[in-house]
Backbone bond lengths (Angstrom), bond angles and torsions (degrees), N, CA, C in turn:
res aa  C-N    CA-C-N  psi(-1)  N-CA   C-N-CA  omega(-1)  CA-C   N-CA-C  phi
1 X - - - 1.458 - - 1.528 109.14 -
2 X 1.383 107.52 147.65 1.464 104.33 -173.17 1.644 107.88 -100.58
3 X 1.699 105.74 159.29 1.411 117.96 -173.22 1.921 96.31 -23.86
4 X 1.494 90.16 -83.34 1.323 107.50 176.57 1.442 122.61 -7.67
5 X 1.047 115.92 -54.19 1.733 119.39 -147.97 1.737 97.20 -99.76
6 X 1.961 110.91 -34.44 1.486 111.43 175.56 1.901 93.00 -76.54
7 X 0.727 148.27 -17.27 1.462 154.26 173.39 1.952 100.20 -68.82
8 X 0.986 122.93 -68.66 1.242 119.63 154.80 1.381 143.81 -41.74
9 X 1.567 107.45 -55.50 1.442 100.56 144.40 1.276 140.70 -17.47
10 X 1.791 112.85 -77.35 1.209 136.41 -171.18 1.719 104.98 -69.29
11 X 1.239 131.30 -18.98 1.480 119.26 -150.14 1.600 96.99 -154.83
12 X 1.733 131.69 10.41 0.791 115.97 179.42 1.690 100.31 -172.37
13 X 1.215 109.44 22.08 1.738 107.48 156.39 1.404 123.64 -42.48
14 X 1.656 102.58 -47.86 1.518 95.18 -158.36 1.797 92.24 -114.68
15 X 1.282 103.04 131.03 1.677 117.95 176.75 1.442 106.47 -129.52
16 X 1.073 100.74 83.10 1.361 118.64 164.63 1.709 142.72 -117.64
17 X 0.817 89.80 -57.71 1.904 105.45 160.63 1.237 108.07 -70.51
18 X 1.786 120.40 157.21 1.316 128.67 155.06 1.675 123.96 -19.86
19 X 1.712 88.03 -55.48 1.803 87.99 -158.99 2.046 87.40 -85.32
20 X 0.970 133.07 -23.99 1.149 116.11 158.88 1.485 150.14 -33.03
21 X 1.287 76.29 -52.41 1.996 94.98 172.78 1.198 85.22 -76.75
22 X 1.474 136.69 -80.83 1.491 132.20 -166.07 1.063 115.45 -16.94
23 X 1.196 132.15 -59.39 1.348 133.46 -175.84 1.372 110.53 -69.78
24 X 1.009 121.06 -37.12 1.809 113.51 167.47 1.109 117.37 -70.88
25 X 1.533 135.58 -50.73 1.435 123.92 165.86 1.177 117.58 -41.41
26 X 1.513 127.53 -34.65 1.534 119.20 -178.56 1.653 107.88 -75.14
27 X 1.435 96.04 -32.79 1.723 90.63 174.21 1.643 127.47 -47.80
28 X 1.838 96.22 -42.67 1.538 107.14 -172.89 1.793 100.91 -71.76
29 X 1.545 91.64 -47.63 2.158 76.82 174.35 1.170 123.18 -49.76
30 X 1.607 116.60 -45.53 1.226 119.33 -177.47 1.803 103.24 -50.10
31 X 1.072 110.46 -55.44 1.885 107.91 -170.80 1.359 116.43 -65.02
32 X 1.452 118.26 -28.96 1.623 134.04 166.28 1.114 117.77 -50.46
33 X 1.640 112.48 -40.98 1.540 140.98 179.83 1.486 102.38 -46.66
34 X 1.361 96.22 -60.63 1.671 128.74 -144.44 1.510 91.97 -73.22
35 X 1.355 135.06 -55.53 1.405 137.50 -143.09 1.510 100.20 -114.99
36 X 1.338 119.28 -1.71 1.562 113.39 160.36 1.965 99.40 104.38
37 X 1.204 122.40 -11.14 1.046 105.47 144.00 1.553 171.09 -9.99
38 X 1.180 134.97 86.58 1.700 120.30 -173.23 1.385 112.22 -79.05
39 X 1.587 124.34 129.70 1.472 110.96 171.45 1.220 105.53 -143.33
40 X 1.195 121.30 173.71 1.491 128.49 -176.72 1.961 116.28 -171.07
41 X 1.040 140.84 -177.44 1.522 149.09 -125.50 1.559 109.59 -142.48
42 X 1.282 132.68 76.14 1.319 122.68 -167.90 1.623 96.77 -102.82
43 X 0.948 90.71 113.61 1.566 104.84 179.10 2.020 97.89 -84.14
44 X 1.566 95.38 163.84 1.551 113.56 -155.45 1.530 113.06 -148.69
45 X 1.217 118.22 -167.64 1.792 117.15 -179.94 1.530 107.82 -84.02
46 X 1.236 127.18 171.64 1.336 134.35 -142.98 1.365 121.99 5.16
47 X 1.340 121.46 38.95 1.336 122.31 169.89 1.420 133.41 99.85
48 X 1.558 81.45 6.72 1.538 108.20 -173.61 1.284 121.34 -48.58
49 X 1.927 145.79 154.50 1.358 119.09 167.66 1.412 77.07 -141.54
50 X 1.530 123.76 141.53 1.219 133.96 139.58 1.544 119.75 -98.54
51 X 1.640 94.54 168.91 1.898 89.46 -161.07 1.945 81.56 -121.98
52 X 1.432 99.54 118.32 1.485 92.12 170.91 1.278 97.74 -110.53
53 X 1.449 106.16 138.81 1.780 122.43 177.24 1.620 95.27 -107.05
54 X 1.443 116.20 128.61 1.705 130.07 161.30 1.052 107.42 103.84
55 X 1.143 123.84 -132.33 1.735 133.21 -169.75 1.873 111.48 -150.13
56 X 1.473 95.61 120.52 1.531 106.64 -163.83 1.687 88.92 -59.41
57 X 1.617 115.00 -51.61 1.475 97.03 -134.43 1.937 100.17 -93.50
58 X 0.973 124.75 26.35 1.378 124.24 171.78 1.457 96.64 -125.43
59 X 1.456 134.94 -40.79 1.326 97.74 175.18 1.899 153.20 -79.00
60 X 0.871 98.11 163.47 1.854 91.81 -165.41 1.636 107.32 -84.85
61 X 1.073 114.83 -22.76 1.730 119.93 161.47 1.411 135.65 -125.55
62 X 1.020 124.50 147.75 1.107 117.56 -174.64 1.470 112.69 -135.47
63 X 1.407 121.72 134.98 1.602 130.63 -158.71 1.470 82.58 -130.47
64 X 1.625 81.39 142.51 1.354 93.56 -167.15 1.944 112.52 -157.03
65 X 1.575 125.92 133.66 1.259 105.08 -158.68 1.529 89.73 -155.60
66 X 1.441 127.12 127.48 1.739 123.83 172.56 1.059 109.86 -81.60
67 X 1.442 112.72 136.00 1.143 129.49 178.29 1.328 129.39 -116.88
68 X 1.271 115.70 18.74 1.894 128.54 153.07 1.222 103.28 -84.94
69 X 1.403 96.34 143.11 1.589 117.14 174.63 1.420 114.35 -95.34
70 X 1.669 89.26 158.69 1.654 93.96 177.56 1.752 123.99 -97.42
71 X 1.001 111.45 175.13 1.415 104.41 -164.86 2.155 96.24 -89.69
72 X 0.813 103.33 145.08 1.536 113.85 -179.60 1.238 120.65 -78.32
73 X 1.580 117.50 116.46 1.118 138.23 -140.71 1.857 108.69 -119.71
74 X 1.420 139.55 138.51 1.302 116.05 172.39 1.494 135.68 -97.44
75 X 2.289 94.46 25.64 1.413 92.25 173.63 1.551 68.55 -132.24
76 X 1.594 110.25 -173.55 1.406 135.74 -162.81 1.623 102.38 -108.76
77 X 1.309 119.72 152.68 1.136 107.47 176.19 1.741 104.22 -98.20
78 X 1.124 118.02 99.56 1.560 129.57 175.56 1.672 127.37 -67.95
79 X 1.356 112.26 94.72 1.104 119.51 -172.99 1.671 97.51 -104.19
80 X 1.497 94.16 138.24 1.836 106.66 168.17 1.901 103.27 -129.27
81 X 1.526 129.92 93.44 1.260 156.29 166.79 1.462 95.54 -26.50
82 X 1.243 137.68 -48.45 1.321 117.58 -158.75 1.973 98.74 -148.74
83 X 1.137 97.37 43.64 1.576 118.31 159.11 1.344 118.47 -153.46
84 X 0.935 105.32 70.06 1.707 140.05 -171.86 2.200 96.14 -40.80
85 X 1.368 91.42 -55.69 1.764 98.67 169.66 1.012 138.07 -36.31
86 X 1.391 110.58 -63.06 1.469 139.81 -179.16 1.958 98.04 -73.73
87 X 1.241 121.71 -35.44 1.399 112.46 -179.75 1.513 104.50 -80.24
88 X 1.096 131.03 -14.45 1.123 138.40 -179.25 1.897 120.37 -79.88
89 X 1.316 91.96 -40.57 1.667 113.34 173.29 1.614 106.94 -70.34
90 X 1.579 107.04 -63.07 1.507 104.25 171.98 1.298 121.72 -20.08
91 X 1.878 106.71 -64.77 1.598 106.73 177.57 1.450 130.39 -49.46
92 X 1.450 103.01 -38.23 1.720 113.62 -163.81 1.740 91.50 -60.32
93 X 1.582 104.80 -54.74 1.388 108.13 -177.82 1.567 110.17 -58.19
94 X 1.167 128.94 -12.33 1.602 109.14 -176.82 1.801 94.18 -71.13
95 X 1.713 101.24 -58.41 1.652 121.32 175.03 1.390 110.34 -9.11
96 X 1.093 94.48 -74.18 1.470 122.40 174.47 1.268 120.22 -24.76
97 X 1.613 104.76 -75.35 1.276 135.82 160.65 1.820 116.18 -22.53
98 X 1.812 91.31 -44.96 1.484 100.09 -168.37 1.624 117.21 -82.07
99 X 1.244 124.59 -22.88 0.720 160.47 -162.77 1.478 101.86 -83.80
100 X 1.235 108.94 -76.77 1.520 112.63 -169.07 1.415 107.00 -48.67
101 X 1.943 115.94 -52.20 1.239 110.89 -157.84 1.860 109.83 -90.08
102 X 1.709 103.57 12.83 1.670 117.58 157.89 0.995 123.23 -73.06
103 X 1.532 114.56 -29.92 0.987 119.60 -158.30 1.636 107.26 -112.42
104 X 1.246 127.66 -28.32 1.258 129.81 174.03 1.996 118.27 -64.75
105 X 1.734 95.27 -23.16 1.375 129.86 -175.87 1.967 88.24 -74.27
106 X 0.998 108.90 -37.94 1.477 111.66 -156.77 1.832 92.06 -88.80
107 X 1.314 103.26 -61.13 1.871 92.81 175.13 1.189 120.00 -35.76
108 X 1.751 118.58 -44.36 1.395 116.30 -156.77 1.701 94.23 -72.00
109 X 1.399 127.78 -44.45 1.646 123.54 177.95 1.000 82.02 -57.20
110 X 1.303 145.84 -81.60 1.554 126.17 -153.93 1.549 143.33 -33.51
111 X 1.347 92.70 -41.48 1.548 101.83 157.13 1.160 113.96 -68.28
112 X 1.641 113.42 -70.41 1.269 115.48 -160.04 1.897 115.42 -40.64
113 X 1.567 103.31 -50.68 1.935 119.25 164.03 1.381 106.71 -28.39
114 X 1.238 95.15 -55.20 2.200 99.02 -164.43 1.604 108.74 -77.21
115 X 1.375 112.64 -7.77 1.043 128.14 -164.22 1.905 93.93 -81.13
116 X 1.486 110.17 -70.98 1.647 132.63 175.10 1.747 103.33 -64.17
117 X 1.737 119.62 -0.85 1.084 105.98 168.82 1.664 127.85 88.70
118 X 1.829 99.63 1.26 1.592 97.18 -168.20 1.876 90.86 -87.56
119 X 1.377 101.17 157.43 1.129 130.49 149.48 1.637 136.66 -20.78
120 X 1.577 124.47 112.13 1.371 123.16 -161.43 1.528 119.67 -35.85
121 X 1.570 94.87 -45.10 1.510 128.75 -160.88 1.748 90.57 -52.47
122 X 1.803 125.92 -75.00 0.894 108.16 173.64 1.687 129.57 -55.40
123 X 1.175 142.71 -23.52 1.126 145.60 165.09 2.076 96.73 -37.14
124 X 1.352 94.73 -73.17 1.581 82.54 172.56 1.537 127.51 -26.71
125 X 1.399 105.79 -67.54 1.215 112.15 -160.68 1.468 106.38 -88.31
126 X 0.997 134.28 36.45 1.527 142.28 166.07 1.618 92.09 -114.42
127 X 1.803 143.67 -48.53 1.010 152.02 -157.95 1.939 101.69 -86.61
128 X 1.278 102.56 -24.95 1.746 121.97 167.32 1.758 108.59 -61.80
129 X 1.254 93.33 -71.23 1.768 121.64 168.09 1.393 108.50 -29.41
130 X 1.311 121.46 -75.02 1.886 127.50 165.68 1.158 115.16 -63.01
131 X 0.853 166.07 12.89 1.708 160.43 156.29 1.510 92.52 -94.12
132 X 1.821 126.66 -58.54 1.384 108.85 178.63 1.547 117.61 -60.52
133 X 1.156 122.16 -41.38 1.479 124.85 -175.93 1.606 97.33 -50.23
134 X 1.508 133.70 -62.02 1.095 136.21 174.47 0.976 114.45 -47.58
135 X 1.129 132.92 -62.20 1.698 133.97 -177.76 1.593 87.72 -45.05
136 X 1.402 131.57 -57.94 1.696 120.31 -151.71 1.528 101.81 -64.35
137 X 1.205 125.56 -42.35 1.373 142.60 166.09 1.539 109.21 -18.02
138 X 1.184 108.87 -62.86 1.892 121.49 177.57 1.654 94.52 -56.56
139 X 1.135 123.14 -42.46 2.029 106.10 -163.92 1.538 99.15 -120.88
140 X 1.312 139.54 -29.94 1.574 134.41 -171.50 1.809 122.38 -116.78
141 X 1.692 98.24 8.29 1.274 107.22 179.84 1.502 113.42 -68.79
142 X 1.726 120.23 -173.20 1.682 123.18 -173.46 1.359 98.94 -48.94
143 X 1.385 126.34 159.19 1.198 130.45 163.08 1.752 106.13 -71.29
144 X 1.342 122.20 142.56 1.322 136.59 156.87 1.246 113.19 -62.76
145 X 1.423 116.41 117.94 1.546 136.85 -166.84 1.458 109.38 -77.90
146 X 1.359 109.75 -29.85 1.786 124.81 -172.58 1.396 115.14 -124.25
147 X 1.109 87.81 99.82 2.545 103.55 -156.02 1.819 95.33 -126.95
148 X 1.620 109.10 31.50 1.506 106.52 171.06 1.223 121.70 -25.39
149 X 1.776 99.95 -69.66 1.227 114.98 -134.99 2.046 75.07 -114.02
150 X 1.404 140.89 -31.66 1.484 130.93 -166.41 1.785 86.46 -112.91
151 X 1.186 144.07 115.33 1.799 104.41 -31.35 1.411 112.54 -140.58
152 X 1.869 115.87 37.79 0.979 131.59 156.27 1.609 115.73 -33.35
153 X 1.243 124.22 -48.79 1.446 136.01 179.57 1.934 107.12 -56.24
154 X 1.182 118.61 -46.34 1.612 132.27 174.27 1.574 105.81 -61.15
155 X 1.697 95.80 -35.23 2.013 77.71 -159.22 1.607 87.33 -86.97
156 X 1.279 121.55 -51.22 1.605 105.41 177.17 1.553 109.71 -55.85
157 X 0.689 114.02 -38.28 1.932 91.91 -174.02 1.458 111.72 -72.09
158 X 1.727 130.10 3.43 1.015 125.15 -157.27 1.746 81.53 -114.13
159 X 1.480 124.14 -36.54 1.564 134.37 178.14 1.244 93.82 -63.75
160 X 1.729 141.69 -42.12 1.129 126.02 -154.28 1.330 109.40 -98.35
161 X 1.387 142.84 -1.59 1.334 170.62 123.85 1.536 111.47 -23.14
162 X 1.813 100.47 -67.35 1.438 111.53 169.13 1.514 112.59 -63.90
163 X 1.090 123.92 -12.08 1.621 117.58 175.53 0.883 152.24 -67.35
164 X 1.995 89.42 -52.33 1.493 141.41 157.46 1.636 121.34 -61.17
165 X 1.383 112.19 -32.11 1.613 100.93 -159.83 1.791 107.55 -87.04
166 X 1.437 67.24 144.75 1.747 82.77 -178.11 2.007 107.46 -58.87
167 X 1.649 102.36 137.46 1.415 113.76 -154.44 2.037 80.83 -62.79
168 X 1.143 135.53 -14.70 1.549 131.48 -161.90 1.546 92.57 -87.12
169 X 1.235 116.50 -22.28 1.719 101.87 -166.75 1.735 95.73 -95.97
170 X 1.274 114.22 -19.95 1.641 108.72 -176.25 1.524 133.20 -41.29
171 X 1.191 114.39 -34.90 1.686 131.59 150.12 1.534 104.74 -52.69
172 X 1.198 126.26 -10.39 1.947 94.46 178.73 1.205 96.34 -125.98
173 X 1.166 140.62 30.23 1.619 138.59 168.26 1.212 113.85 -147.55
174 X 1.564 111.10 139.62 1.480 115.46 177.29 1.604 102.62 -114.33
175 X 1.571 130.20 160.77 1.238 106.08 130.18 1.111 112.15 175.11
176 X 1.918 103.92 153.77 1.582 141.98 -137.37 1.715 85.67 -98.43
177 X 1.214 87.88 145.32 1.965 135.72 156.55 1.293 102.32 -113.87
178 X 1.599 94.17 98.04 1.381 114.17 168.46 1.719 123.49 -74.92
179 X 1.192 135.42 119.54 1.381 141.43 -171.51 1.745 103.51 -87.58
180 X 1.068 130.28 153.12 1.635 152.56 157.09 1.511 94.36 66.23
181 X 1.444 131.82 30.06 1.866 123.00 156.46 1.433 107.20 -21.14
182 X 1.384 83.10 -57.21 1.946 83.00 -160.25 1.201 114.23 -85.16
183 X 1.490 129.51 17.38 1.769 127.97 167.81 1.525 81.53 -89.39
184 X 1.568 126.78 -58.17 1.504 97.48 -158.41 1.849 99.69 170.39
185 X 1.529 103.08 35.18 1.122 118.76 -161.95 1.533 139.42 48.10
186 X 1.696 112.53 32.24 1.097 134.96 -145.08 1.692 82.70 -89.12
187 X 0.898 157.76 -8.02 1.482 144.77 -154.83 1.918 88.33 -106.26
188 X 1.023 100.32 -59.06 1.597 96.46 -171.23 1.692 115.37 -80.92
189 X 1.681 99.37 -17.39 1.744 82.65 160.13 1.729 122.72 -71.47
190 X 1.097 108.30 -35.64 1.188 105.74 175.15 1.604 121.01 -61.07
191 X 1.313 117.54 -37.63 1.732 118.37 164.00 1.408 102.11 -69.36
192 X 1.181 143.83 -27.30 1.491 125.05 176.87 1.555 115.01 -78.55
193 X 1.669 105.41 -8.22 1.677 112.39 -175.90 1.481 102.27 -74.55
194 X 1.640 113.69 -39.50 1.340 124.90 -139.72 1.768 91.09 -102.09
195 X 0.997 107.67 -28.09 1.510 126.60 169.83 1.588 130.08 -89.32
196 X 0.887 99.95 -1.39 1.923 96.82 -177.63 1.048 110.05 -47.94
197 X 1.244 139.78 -69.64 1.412 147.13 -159.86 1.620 94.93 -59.77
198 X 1.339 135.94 -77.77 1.343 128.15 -175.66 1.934 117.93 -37.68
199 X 1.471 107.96 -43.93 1.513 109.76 -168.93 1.930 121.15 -96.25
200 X 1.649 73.56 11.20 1.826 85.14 176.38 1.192 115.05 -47.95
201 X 1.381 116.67 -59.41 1.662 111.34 176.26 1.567 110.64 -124.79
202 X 1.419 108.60 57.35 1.700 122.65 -160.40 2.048 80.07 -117.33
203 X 1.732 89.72 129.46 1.940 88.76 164.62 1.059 91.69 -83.22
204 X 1.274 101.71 146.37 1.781 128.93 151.92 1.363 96.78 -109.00
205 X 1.308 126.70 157.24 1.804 165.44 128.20 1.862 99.81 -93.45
206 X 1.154 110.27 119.89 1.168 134.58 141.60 1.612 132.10 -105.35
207 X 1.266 107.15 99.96 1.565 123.24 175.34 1.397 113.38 -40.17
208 X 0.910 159.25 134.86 1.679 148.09 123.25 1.000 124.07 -144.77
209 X 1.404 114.22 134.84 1.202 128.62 -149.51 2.013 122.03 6.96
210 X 1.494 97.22 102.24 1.279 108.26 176.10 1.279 127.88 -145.09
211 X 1.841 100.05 54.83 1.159 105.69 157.39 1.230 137.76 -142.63
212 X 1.675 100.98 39.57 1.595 122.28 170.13 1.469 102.75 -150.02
213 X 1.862 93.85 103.36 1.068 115.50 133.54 1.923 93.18 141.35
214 X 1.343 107.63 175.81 1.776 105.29 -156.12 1.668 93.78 -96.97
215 X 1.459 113.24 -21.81 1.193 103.63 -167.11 2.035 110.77 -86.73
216 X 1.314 116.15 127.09 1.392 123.36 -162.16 1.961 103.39 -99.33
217 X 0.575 116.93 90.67 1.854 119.40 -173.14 1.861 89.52 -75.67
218 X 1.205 114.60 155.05 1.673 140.69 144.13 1.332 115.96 -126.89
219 X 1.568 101.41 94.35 1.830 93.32 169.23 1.059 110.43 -93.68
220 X 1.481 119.70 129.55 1.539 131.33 -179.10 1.010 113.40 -84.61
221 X 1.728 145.10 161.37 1.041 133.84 135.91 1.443 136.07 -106.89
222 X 1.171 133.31 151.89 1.382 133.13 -156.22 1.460 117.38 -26.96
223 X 1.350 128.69 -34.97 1.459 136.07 157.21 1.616 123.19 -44.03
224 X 1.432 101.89 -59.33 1.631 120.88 -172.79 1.843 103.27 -76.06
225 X 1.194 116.33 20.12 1.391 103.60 167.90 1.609 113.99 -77.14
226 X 1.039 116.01 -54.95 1.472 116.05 167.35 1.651 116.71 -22.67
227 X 1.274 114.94 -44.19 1.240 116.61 -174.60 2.075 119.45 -85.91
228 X 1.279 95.51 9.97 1.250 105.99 -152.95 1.396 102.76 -79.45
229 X 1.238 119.52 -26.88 1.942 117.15 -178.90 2.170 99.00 -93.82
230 X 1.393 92.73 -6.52 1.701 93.35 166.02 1.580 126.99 -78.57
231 X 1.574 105.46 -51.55 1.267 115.88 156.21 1.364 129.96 -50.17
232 X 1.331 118.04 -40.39 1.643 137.80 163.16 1.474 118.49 -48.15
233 X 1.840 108.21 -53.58 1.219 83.15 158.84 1.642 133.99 -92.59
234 X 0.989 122.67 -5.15 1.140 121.71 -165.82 1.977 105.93 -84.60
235 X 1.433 102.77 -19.63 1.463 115.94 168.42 0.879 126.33 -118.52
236 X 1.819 103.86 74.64 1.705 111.02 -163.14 1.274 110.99 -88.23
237 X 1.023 129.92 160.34 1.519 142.81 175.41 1.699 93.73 -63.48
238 X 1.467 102.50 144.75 1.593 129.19 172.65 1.218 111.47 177.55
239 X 1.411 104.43 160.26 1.455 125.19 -176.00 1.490 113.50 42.81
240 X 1.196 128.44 -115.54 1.665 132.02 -166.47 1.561 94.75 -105.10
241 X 1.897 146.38 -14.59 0.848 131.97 162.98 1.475 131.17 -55.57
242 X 1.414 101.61 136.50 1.662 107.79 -177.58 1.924 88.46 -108.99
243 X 1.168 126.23 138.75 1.540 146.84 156.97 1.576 105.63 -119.90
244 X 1.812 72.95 128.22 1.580 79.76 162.73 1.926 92.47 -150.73
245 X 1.701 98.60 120.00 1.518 102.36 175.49 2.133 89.90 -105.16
246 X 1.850 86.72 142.92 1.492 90.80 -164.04 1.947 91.98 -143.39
247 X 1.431 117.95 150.35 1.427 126.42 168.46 1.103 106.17 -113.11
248 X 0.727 131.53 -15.32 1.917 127.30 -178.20 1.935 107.77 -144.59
249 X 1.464 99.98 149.20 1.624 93.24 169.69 1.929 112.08 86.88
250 X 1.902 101.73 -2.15 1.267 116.94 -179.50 1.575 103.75 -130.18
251 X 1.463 99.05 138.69 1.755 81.63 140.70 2.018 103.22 -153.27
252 X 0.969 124.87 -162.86 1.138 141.34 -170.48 2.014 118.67 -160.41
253 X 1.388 121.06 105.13 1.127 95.97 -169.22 1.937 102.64 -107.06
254 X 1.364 83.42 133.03 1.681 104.08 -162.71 1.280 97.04 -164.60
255 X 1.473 116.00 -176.45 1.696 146.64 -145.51 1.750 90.70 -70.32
256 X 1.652 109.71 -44.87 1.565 113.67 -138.30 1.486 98.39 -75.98
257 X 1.391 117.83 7.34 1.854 142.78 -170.37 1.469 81.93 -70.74
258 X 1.478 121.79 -50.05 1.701 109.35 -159.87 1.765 107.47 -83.07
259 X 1.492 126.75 27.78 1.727 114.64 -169.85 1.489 89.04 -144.83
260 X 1.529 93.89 136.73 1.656 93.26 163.12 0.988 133.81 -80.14
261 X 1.475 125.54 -1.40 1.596 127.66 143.25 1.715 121.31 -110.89
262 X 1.152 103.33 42.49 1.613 105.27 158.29 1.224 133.02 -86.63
263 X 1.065 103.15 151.54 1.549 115.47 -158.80 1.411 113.84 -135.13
264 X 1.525 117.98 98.90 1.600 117.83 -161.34 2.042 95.54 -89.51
265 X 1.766 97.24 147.48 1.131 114.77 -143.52 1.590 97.87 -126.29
266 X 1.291 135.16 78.44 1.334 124.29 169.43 1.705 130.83 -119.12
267 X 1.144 115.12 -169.47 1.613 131.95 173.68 1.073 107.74 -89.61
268 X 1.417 145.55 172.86 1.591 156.98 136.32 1.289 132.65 -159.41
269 X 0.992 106.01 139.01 1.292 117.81 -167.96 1.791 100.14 -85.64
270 X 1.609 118.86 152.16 1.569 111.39 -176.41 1.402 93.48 -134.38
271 X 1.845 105.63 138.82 1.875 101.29 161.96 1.510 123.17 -64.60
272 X 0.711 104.64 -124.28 1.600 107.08 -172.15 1.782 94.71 -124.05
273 X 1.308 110.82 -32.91 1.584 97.03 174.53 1.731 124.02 -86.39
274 X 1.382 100.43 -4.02 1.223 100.48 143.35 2.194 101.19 134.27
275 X 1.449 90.37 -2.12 1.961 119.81 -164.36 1.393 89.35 -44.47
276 X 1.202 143.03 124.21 1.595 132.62 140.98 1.352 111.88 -66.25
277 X 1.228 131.33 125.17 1.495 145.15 179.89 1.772 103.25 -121.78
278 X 1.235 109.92 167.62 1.655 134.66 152.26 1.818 104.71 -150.29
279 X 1.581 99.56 134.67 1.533 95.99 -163.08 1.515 110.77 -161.24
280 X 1.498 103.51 26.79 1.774 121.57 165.86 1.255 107.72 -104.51
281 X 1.338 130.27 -57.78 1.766 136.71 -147.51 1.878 100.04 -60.62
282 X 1.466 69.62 145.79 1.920 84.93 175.97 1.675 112.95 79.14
283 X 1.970 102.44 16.90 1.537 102.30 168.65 1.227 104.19 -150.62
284 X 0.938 130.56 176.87 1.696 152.01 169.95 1.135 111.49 -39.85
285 X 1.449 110.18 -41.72 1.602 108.59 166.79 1.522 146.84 -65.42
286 X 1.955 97.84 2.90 1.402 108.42 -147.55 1.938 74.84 -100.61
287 X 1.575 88.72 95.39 1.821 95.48 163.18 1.297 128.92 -141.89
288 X 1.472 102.98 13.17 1.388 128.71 -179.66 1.691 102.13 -59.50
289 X 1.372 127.97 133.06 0.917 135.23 167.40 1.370 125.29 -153.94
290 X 1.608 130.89 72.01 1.253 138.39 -178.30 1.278 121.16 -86.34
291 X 1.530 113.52 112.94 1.736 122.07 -138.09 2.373 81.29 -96.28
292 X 1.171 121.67 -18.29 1.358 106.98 167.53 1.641 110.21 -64.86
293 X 1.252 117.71 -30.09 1.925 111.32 175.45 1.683 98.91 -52.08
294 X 1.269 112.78 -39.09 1.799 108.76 -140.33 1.733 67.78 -56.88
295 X 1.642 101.06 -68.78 1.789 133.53 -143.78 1.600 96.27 -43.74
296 X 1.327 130.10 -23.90 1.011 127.43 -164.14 1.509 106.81 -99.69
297 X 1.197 111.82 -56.31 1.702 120.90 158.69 1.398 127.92 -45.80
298 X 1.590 121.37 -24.36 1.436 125.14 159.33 1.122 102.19 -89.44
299 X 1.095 139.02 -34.82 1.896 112.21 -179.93 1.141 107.78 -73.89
300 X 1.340 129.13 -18.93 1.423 117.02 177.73 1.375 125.68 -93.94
301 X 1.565 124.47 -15.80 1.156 145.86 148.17 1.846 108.76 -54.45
302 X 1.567 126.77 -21.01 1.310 92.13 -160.66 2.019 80.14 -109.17
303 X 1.413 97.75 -7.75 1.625 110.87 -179.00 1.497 97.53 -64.88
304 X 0.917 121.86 -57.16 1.596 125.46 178.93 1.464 123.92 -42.55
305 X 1.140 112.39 -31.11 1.740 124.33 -173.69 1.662 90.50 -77.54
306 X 1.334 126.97 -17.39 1.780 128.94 -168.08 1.546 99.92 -89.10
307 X 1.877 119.57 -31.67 1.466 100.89 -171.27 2.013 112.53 -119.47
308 X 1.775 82.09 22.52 1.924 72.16 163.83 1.735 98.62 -130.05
């Protein structure tokens, strides 16, 4: 692991609060500082700030990875990339999930109310009261202490990128630390508002979480096909990595949703029949951190700037 990323670890896992991010944005200036870098603070809707390092309008790619955390949750958020079904069911069942234990929360005041004699009307609005508290739970709950792989793994591999690249390639790449992913991708809609015209036919790479598991997905979107035998080679298969860059028959839901050539960028784990899953992030468990993903994902990220 590099200075950088054990430096992050220790003093900047969790970005959540004001003075949280603060202290990490000063970190990234500080390293921007350091390595000859230009950066600066584009603030966004609900309060959003992204940190863009370089220069949007000369470079030809742009890497890109959020770096607010999510609040810690006691199921996982289970994504399956190319079983569109089964990711779909997961949710209904979280719903579900949410629902039931709102509402069982809401009987027990219910009795207990009718019990002391108050009034239906409040029975409602105590059972109103817990469903919002719960709902806030999913986006404004404690911050998650263990954000390895959601998305500690993106912001170091995006520092270790900036570390590595040759000072000649620095003119053709930019790239953003996206703020509020996990409210609802509000950090990078707002840079795609302020940006349209520049990222119309600009690749993006969006990082997230990619550093548990061997299998490396590229979901393209209808824009980024052109680039698709570029990425291919520059992210060749080796050692225990499986790649698979795909335009159809994939998806990934992340930041790169707001660009017409984004290209969502993750890890996965596979069963034995062959399922790509991710099935730690957003709990206690998310501590996976395999520093060959970063090493392998920056050489091929800075390989890429050589074949477009």
């Amino acid at each position: 692991m590099t200075d950088t990323s054990k430096e992050i670890f220790e003093k900047h896992q969790i970005r959540k609060t004001k003075k949280q991010k603060n202290a990490f944005i000063d970190y990234v200036g500080k390293l921007s500082d350091q390595w000859g870098y230009t950066h600066h603070i584009e603030k966004g809707m609900l309060g959003a700030r992204n940190i863009v390092v370089g220069d949007i309008s000369t470079a030809k790619v742009i890497y890109t990875a959020h770096y607010d955390t999510c609040p810690v949750l006691p199921f996982p958020n289970f994504i399956t990339p190319k079983c569109l079904s089964l990711y779909i069911l997961y949710q209904i069942a979280l719903v579900g999930a949410f629902f039931l234990v709102a509402g069982l929360l809401g009987v027990a005041v219910g009795v207990f109310t009718a019990l002391i004699g108050a009034e239906l009307i409040y029975v409602y609005a105590v059972a109103e009261v817990i469903y919002l508290l719960l709902f806030l739970m999913l986006f404004m709950g404690p911050a998650n202490k263990h954000t390895a792989n959601d998305n500690t793994s993106g912001v170091t591999l995006l520092i270790d990128i900036m570390s590595d690249l040759p000072s000649e390639q620095r003119e053709n790449v930019a790239f953003v630390f996206f703020d509020l992913e996990e409210m609802g991708l509000f950090g990078s809609a707002s840079f795609a508002s302020v940006h349209k015209a520049e990222m119309k036919n600009r690749l993006l790479l969006n990082f997230d979480c990619v550093s548990d598991g061997e299998n490396i997905i590229f979901a393209l979107k209808k824009g980024a096909k052109p680039y698709h035998q570029a990425i291919e080679s520059a992210f060749e298969e080796k050692d225990n990595f499986k790649v698979e860059v795909a335009d159809k028959g994939i998806f990934y839901p992340s930041d790169q949703a707001n660009f017409p050539c984004g290209v969502g960028v993750a890890a996965l784990r596979s069963t034995k029949n062959g399922l790509l899953y991710m099935n730690r992030i957003h709990t206690k468990r998310d501590v996976i951190y395999k520093e060959e993903n970063i090493e392998f994902l920056k050489n091929g990220a800075i390989e890429l700037l050589n074949n477009i």
